[in-house]
N, C-alpha and C positions, 0 to 999 in steps of 0.2 A: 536682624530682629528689629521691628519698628520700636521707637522710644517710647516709653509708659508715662502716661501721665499722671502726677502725684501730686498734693497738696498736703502742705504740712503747715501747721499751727501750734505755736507755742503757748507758752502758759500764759498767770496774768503776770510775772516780772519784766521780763528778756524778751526783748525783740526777735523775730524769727530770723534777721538774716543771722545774728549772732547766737541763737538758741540751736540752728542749724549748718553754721557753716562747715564743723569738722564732718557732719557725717555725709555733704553733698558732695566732698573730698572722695569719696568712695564709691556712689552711686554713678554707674555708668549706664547709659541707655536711655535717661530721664529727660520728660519736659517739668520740672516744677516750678509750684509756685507756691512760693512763700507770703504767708498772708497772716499778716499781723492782724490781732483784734480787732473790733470794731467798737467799741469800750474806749479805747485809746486814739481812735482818727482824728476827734476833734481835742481841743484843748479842755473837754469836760466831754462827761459821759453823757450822750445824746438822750433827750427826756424819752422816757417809755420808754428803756434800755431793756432789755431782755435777753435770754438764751434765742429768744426765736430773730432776736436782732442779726447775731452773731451767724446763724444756719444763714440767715437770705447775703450777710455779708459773703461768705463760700462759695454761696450760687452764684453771686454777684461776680465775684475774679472767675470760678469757673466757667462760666458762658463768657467772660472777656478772654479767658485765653482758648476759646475753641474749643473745652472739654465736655464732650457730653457725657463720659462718665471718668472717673479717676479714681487711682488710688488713693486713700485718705489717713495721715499721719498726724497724732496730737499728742502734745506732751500738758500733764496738770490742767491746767484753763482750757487749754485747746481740745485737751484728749477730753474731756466734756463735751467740748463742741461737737466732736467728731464721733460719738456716740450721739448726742444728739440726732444730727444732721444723716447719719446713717439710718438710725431708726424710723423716722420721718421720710427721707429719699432715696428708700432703700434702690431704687432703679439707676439711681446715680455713680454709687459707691460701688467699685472692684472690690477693694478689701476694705478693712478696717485694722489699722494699726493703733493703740495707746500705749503710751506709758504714763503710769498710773494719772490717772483720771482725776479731776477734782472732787469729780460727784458721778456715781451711776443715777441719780434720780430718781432708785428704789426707796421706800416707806422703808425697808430697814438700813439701808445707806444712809439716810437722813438721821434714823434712829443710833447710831453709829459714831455718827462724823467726828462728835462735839461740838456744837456748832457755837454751843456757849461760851467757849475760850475762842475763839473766831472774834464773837460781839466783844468779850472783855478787851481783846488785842487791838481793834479796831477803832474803838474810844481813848486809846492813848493817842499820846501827839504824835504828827505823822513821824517824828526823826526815831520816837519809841516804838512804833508799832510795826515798820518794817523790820526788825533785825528778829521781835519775838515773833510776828507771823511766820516765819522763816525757820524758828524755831521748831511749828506745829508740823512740820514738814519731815521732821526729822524723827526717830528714834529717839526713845531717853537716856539721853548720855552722850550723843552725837557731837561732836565738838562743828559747829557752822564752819566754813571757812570764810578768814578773813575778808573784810568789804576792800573791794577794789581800790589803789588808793589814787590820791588826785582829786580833781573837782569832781562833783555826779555831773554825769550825760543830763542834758537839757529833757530827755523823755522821764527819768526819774522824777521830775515832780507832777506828770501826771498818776504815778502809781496808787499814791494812800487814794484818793476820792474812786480810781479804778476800778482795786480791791476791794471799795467796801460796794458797790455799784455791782458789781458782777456776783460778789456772794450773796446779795440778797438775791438778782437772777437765778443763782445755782438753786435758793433755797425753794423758789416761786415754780421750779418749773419739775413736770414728774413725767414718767415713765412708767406703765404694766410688765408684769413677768413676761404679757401674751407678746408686749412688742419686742420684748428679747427675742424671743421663739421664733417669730417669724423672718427673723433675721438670718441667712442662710447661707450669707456668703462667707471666706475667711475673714476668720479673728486671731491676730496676735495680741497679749496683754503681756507688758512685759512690767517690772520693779523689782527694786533694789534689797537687799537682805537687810540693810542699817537704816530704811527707809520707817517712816511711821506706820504702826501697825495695822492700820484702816486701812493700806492697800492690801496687806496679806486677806485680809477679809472678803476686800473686792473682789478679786482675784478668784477666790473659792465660791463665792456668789455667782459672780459671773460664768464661771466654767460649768456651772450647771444652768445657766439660763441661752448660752448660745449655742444653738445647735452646731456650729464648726470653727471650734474654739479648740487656739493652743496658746500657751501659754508659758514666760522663761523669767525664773529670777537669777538677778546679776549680783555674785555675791560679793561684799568688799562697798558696794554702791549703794545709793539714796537718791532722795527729791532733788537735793540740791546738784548732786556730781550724778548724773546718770549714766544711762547707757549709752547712748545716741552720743555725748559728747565722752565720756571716760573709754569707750569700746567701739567706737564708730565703724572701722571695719568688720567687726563680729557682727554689730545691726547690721550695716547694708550687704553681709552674704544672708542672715535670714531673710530680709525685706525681699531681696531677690529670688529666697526659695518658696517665701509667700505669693509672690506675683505671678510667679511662674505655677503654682498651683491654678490660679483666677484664668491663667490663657493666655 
């Protein structure tokens, strides 16, 4: 069996090799690539930052590694991307995989989100504003798990200017029902039972906007402990039962 070509993207925390490493542990047959943000390449977010930054980012590593079409994997910030960029080249995209998404880009996803406890999080000081955005991530009641301890990784202080850079992207950039619809290839959408409630919403939004859409909650798990890294060989047998539907 020739190897599948896949792109995976993380969100806006965690860098892909480490948002990704347990569950490439499991995928056998792959060419991936991992492709961090474009939000984060430089040491500040590039002026005129956009969602539509991030799609030509994609394009960009995929015509460098030879893919004219791939599998496409995102997690939170990425799984944004990756709705995006699906819905716009759709000629490009075998499947689509998310877990959960930051934003569908639907008028009632926005209506939804809270985006007002986002702004409030976002005007503390950056040492305050990273543990409660992280918070909004979660379920009520959710206990965070402990910060790593040691010094932060050198990428950690590009995150607060990141974070607030990309969510006004998420909030600038939209989507029609009709381009759901026309989307026809497999969909997987996968999130956590202890996860915050606006993906269980998603989820049900979505499963009636894409024509070949399935869908798996992972119980016990959330935003922060997910699938991909808490169940990595349970994702890469579905990954591979989805792929193998695509051909």
């Amino acid at each position: 069996m020739p190897s599948r070509n896949v792109i995976l993207l993380p969100g806006i925390i965690t860098p892909a090799a480490l948002r990704y490493g347990p569950l490439l542990q499991h995928l056998a047959d792959v060419n991936p690539v991992l492709k961090d943000l474009e939000v984060y390449r430089d040491d500040a977010p590039p002026a005129g930052y956009s969602i539509a930054t991030e799609i030509d980012g994609v394009l960009r590593v995929a015509d460098e590694a030879g893919f004219e079409r791939f599998h496409l994997y995102g997690h939170s910030g990425g799984g944004a991307i990756a709705l995006a960029l699906a819905l716009t080249h759709t000629d490009r995209v075998l499947t689509l995989t998310v877990d959960e998404p930051a934003s569908d880009f639907t008028h009632q996803g926005n209506t939804d989100y809270g985006w007002s406890e986002f702004d409030r999080v976002l005007r503390m000081p950056p040492n305050e504003a990273t543990p409660e955005f992280l918070k909004l991530q979660v379920a009520p009641g959710v206990a965070l798990p402990p910060p790593p301890s040691g010094t932060p990784p050198a990428w950690m202080a590009k995150r607060p200017a990141g974070m607030r850079a990309f969510i006004q992207a998420l909030r600038a950039y939209h989507v029609t029902e009709e381009d759901y619809r026309a989307f026809e290839k497999p969909v997987y959408f996968t999130w956590g039972s202890l996860t915050h409630p606006r993906w269980t919403s998603m989820e049900r939004r979505l499963s009636k906007l894409f024509p070949n859409f399935s869908s798996e909650m992972f119980e016990g798990l959330h935003h922060l402990n997910t699938s991909h890294t808490a169940e990595p060989q349970r994702v890469a047998t579905r990954l591979a039962a989805l792929w193998q539907r695509a051909g």
